[in-house]
PyMOL commands that place a pseudoatom at each C-alpha (Angstrom):
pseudoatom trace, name=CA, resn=UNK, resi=1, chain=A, elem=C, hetatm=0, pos=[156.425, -85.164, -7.868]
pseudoatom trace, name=CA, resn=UNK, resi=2, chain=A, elem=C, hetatm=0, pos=[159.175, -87.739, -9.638]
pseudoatom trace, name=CA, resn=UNK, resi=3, chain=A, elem=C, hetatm=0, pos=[160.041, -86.992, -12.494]
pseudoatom trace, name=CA, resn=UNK, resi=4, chain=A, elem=C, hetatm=0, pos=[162.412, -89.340, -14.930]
pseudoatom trace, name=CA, resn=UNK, resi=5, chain=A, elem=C, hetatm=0, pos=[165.525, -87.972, -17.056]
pseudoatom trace, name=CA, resn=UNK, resi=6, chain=A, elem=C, hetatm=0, pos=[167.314, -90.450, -19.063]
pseudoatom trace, name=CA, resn=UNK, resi=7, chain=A, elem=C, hetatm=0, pos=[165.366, -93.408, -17.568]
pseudoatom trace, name=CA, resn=UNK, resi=8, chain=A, elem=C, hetatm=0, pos=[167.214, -92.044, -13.990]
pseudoatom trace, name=CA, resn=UNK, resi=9, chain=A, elem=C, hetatm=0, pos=[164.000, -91.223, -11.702]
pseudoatom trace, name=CA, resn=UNK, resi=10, chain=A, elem=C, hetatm=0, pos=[164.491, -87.867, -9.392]
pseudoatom trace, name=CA, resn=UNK, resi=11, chain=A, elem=C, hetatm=0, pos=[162.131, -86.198, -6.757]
pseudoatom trace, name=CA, resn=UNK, resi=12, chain=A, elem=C, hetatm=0, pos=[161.475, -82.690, -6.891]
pseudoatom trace, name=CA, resn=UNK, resi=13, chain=A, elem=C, hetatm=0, pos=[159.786, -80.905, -3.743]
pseudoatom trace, name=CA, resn=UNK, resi=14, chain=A, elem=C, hetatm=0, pos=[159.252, -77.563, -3.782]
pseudoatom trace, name=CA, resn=UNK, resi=15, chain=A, elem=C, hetatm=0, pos=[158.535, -75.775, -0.084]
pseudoatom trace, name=CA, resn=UNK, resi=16, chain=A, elem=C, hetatm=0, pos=[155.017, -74.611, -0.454]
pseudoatom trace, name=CA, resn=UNK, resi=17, chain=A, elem=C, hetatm=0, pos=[154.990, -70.635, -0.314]
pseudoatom trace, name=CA, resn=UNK, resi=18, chain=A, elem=C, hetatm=0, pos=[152.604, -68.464, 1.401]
pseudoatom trace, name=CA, resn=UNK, resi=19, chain=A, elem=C, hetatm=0, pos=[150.333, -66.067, -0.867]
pseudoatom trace, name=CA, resn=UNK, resi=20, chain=A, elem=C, hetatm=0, pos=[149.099, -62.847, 1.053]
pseudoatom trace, name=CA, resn=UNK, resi=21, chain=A, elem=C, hetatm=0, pos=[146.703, -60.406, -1.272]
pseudoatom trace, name=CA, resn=UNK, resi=22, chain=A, elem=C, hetatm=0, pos=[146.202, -56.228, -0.343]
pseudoatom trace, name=CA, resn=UNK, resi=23, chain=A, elem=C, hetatm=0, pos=[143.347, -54.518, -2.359]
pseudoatom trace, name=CA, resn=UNK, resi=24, chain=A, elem=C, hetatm=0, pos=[141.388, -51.600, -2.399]
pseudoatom trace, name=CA, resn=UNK, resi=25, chain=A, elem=C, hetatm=0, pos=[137.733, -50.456, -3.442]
pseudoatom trace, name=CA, resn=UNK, resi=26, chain=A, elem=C, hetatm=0, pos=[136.258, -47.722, -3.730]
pseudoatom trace, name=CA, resn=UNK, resi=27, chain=A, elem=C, hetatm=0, pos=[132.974, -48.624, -3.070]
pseudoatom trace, name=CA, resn=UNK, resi=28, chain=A, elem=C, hetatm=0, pos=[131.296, -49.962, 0.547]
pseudoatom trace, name=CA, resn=UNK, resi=29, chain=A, elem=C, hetatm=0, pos=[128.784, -52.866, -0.547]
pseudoatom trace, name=CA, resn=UNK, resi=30, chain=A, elem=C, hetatm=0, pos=[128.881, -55.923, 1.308]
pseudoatom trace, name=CA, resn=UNK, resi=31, chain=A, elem=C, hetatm=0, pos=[130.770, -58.380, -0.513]
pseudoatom trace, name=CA, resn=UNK, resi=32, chain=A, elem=C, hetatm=0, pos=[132.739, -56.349, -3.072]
pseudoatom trace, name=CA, resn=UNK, resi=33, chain=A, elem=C, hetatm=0, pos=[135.683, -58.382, -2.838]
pseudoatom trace, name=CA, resn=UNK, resi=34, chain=A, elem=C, hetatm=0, pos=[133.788, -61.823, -3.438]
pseudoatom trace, name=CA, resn=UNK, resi=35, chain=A, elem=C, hetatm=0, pos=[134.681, -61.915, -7.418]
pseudoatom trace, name=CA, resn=UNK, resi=36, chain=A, elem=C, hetatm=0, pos=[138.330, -60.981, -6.903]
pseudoatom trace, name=CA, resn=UNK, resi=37, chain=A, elem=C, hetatm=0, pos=[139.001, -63.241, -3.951]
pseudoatom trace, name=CA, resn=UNK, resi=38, chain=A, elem=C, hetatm=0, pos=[137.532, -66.456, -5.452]
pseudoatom trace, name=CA, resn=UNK, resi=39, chain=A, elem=C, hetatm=0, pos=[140.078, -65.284, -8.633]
pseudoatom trace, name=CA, resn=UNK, resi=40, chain=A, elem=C, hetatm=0, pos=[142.924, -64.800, -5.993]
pseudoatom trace, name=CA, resn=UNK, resi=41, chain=A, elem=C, hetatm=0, pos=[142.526, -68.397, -4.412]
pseudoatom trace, name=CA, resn=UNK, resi=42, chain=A, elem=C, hetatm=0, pos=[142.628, -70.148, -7.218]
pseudoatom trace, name=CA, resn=UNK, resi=43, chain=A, elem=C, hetatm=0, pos=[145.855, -68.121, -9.016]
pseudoatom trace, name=CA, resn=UNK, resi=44, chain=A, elem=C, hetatm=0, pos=[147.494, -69.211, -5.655]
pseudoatom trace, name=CA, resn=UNK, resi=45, chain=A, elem=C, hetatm=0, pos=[146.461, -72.738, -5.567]
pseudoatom trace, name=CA, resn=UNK, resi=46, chain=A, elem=C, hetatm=0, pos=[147.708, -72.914, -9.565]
pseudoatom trace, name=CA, resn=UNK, resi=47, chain=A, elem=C, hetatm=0, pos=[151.522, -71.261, -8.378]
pseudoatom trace, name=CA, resn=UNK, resi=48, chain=A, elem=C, hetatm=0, pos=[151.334, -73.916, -5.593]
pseudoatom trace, name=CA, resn=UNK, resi=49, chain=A, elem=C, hetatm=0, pos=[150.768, -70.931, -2.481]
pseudoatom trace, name=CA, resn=UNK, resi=50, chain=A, elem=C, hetatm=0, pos=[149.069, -71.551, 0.638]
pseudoatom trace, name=CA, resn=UNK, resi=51, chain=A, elem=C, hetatm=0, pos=[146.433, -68.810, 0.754]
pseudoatom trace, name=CA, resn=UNK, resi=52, chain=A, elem=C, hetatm=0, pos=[144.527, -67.977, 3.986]
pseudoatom trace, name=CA, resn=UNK, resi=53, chain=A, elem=C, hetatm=0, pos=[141.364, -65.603, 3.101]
pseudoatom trace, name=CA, resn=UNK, resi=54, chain=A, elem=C, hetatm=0, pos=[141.653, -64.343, 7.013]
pseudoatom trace, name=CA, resn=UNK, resi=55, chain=A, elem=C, hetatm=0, pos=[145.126, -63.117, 6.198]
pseudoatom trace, name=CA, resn=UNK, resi=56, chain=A, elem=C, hetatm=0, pos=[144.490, -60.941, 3.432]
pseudoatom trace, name=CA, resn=UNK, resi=57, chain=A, elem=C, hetatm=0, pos=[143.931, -56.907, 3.736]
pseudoatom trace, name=CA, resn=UNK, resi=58, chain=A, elem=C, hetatm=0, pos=[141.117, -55.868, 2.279]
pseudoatom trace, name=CA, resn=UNK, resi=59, chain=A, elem=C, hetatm=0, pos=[139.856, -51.944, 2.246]
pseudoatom trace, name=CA, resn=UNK, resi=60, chain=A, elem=C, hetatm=0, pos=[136.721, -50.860, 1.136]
pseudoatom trace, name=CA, resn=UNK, resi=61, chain=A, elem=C, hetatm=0, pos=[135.637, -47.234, 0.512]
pseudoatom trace, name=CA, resn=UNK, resi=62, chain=A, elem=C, hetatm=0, pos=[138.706, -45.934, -0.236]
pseudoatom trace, name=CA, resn=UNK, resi=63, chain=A, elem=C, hetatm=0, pos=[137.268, -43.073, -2.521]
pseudoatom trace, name=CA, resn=UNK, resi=64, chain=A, elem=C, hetatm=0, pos=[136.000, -41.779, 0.861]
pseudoatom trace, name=CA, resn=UNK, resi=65, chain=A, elem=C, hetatm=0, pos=[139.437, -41.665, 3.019]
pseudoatom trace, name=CA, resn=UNK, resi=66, chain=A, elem=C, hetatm=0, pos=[141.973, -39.529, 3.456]
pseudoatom trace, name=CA, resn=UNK, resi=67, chain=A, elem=C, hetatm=0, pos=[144.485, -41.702, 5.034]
pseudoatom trace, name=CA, resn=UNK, resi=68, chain=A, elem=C, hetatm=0, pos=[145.181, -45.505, 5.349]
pseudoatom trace, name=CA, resn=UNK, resi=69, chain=A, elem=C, hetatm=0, pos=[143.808, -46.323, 8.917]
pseudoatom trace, name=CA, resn=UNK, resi=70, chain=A, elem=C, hetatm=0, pos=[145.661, -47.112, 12.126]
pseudoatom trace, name=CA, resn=UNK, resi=71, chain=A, elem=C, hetatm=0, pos=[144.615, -50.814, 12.188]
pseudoatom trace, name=CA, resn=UNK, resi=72, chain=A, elem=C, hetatm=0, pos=[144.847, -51.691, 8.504]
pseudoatom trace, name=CA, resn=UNK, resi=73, chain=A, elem=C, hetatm=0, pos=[148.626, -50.558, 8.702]
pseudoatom trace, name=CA, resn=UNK, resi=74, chain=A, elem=C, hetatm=0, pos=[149.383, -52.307, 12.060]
pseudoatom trace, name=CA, resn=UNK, resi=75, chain=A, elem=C, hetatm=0, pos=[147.669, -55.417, 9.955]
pseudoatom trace, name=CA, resn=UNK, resi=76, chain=A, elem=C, hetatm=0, pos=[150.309, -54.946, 7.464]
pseudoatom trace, name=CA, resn=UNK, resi=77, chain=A, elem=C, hetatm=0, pos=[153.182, -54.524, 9.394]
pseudoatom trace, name=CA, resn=UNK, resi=78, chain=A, elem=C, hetatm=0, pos=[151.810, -57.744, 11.704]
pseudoatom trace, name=CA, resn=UNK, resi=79, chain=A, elem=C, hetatm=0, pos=[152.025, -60.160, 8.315]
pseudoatom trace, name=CA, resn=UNK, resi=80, chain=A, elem=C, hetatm=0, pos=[155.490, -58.335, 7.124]
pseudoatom trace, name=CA, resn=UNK, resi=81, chain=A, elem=C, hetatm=0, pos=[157.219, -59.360, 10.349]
pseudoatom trace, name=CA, resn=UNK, resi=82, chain=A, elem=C, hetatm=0, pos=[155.346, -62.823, 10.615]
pseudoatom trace, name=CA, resn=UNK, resi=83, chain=A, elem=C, hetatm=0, pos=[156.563, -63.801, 6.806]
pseudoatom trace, name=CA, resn=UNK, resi=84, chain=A, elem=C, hetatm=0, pos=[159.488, -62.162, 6.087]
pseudoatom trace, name=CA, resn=UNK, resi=85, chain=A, elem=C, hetatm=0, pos=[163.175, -64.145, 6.212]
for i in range(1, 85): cmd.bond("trace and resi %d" % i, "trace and resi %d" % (i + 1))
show_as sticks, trace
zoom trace
């Protein structure tokens, strides 16, 4: 977007960063995580973030679980080595 300072015009582009979202619920109903998503897209599009919903770990029922399970971690650890630097 150009911006002027002292009638001298200058670009500034900003590398669009990637927003990934982890949350929890302790409940099991269908679409728990509807509200909270659609709040999560939007506070990524407003810090300029690419956010892709199919990206984002998201586990239900947690009130019922002892541990975190096998594919949720490997899901995690997937995303960590595909974003990090």
């Amino acid at each position: 977007m150009p911006v002027t300072l002292g009638g001298e015009e200058k670009k500034y582009y900003h590398e669009k960063k990637k927003g990934l979202f982890f949350s929890t619920a302790g409940s099991d109903y269908g679409d728990i995580f509807c509200s909270v998503l659609t709040g999560v897209k939007h506070f990524f599009n407003t810090i300029n973030a690419e956010f892709d919903i199919n990206e984002s770990i998201l586990l239900k029922n947690c009130d019922y679980i002892d541990t975190i399970p096998s594919d949720i971690l490997e899901s995690c650890h997937m995303l960590g080595k595909k974003y990090s630097i």
